[in-house]
C-alpha positions in Angstrom: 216.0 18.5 9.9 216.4 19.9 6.2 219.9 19.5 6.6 220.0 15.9 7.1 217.5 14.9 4.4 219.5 16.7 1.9 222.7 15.2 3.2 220.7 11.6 2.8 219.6 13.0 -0.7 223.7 14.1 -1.4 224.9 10.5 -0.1 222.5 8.5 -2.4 223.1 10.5 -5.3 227.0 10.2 -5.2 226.5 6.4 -4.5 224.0 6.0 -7.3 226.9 7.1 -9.6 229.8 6.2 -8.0 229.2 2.1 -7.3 227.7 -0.5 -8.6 224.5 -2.5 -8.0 224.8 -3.8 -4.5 225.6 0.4 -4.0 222.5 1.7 -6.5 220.6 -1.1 -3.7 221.8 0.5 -0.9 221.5 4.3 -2.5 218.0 3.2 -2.7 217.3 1.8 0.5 219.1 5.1 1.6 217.1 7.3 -0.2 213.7 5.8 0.6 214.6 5.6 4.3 215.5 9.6 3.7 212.0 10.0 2.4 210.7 8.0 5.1 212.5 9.8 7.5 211.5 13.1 5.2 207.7 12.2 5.6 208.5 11.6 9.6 210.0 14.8 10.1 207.0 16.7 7.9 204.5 14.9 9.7 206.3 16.1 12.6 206.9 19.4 11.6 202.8 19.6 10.4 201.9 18.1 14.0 204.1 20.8 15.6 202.9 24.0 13.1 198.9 22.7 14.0 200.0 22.8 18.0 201.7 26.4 17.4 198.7 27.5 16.0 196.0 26.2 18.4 198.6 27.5 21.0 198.7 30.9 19.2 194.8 30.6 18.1 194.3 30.9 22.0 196.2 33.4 22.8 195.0 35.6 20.4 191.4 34.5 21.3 192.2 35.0 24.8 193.7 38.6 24.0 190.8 39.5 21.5 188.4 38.4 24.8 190.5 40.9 26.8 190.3 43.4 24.3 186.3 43.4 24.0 186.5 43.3 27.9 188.3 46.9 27.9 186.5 47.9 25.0 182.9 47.1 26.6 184.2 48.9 30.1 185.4 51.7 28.4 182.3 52.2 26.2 180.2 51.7 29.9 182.4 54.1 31.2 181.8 56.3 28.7 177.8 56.2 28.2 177.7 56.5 32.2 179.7 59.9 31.7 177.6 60.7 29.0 174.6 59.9 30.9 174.9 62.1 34.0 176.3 64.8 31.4 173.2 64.9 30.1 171.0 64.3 33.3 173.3 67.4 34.0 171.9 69.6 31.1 168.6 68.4 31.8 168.3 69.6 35.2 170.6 72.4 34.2 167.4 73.3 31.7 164.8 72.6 34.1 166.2 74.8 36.5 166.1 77.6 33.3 162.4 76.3 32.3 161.3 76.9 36.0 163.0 80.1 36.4 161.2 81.7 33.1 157.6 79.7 34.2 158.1 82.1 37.3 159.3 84.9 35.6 156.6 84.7 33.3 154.2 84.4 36.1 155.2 87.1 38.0 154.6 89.0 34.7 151.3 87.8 34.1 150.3 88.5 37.8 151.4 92.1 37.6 149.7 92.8 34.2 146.6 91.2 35.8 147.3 93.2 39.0 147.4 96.2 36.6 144.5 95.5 35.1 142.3 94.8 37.9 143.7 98.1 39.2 142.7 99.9 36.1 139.5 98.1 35.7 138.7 98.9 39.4 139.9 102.6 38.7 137.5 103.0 35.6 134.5 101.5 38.1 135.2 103.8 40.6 134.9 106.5 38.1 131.1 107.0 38.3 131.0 106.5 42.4 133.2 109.4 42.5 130.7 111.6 41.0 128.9 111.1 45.0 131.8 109.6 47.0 134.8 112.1 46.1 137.5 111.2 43.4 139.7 109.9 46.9 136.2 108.2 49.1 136.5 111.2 51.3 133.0 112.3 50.9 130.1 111.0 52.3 127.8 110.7 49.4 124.4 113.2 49.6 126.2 114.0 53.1 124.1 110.7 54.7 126.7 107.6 53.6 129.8 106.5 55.4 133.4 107.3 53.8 134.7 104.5 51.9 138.5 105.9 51.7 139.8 103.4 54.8 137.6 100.7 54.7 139.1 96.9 53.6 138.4 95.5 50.2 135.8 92.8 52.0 133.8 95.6 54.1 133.5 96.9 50.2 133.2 93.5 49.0 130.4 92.8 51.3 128.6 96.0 51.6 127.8 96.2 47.5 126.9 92.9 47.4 124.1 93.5 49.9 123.4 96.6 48.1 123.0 94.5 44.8 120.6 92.1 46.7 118.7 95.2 47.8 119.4 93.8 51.8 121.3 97.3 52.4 120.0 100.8 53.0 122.2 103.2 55.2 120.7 106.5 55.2 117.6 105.4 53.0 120.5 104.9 49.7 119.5 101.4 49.4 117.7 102.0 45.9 120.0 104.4 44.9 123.0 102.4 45.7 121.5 98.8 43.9 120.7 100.5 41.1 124.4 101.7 40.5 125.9 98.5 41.1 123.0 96.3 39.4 125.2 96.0 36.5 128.1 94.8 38.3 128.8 91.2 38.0 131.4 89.8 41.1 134.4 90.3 39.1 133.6 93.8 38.7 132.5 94.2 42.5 136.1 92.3 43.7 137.8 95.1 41.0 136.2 98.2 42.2 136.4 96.8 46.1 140.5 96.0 46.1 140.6 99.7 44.3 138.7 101.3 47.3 140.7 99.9 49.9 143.7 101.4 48.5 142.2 105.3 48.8 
């Protein structure tokens, strides 16, 4: 196309200065048909370039829309793995949580245990005095051995003695004044200690 407007241009040019006026006529008809034809071909050309470029405008929209596509399913693919990596750690630190709640419990039990057994221990202390350091004496020779007896039978027994209902042996005063003092924490303490003589 450039080609032949510049050999249109070339042929006017040499018959502009080469003939006369019939030649200068036909240079010009010459040359404005070669801009004519020029303007064709660039309106051509223009028409053509603005079709490449829709044609190329949608492929490169149609690649950018496949792009995002494996963009977006690769990001999904990638918060999904990152989700159940972290549902993962959370059960993982649940699991943890519960085991040390437990732990922790168990401790907490056993110092509680350890107390009640002390506690019940330091109650016993002044029921020894009649009852034997082991509950292997029947108190005054009248009363019952405790050693053997469950911790409700002991549980049971003081708490009728508090409410003055008891008297084995005519100790029925004797015995509700010695326990007046004990609330039911204390009886439940010194009872579970008992039952373990």
């Amino acid at each position: 196309m450039k080609y032949t407007t510049l050999l249109s241009l070339a042929v006017a040019t040499l018959l502009f200065t080469a003939c006369g006026e019939e030649t200068h006529k036909a240079a010009a008809e010459a040359t404005a048909k070669a801009a004519k034809n020029t303007t064709e071909d660039m309106k051509q050309a223009a028409s053509a370039l603005a079709e490449a470029t829709k044609v190329k405008a949608k492929e490169l929209a149609a690649e950018a829309a496949k792009k995002s596509k494996e963009l977006t399913a690769e990001a999904a693919k990638k918060s999904e793995e990152l989700t159940a990596a972290a549902k993962a750690k959370a059960s993982e630190a649940q699991k943890v949580l519960k085991e040390k709640t437990e732990e922790a419990t168990e401790a907490a039990k056993k110092v509680i245990s350890s107390e009640a057994d002390n506690q019940g221990k330091v109650l016993f202390a002044k029921c020894a005095g009649c009852h034997g350091k082991d509950g292997k004496i029947k108190a005054l020779g009248k009363s019952e051995l405790l050693a053997g007896q469950s911790k409700e039978d002991i549980e049971k027994k003081i708490a009728e003695y508090k409410a003055g209902t008891r008297n084995v042996a005519g100790m029925g005063t004797l015995m509700k004044s010695q326990v007046a003092s004990m609330d039911d924490k204390n009886i439940e303490a010194v009872s579970e200690y008992i039952s373990t003589l």
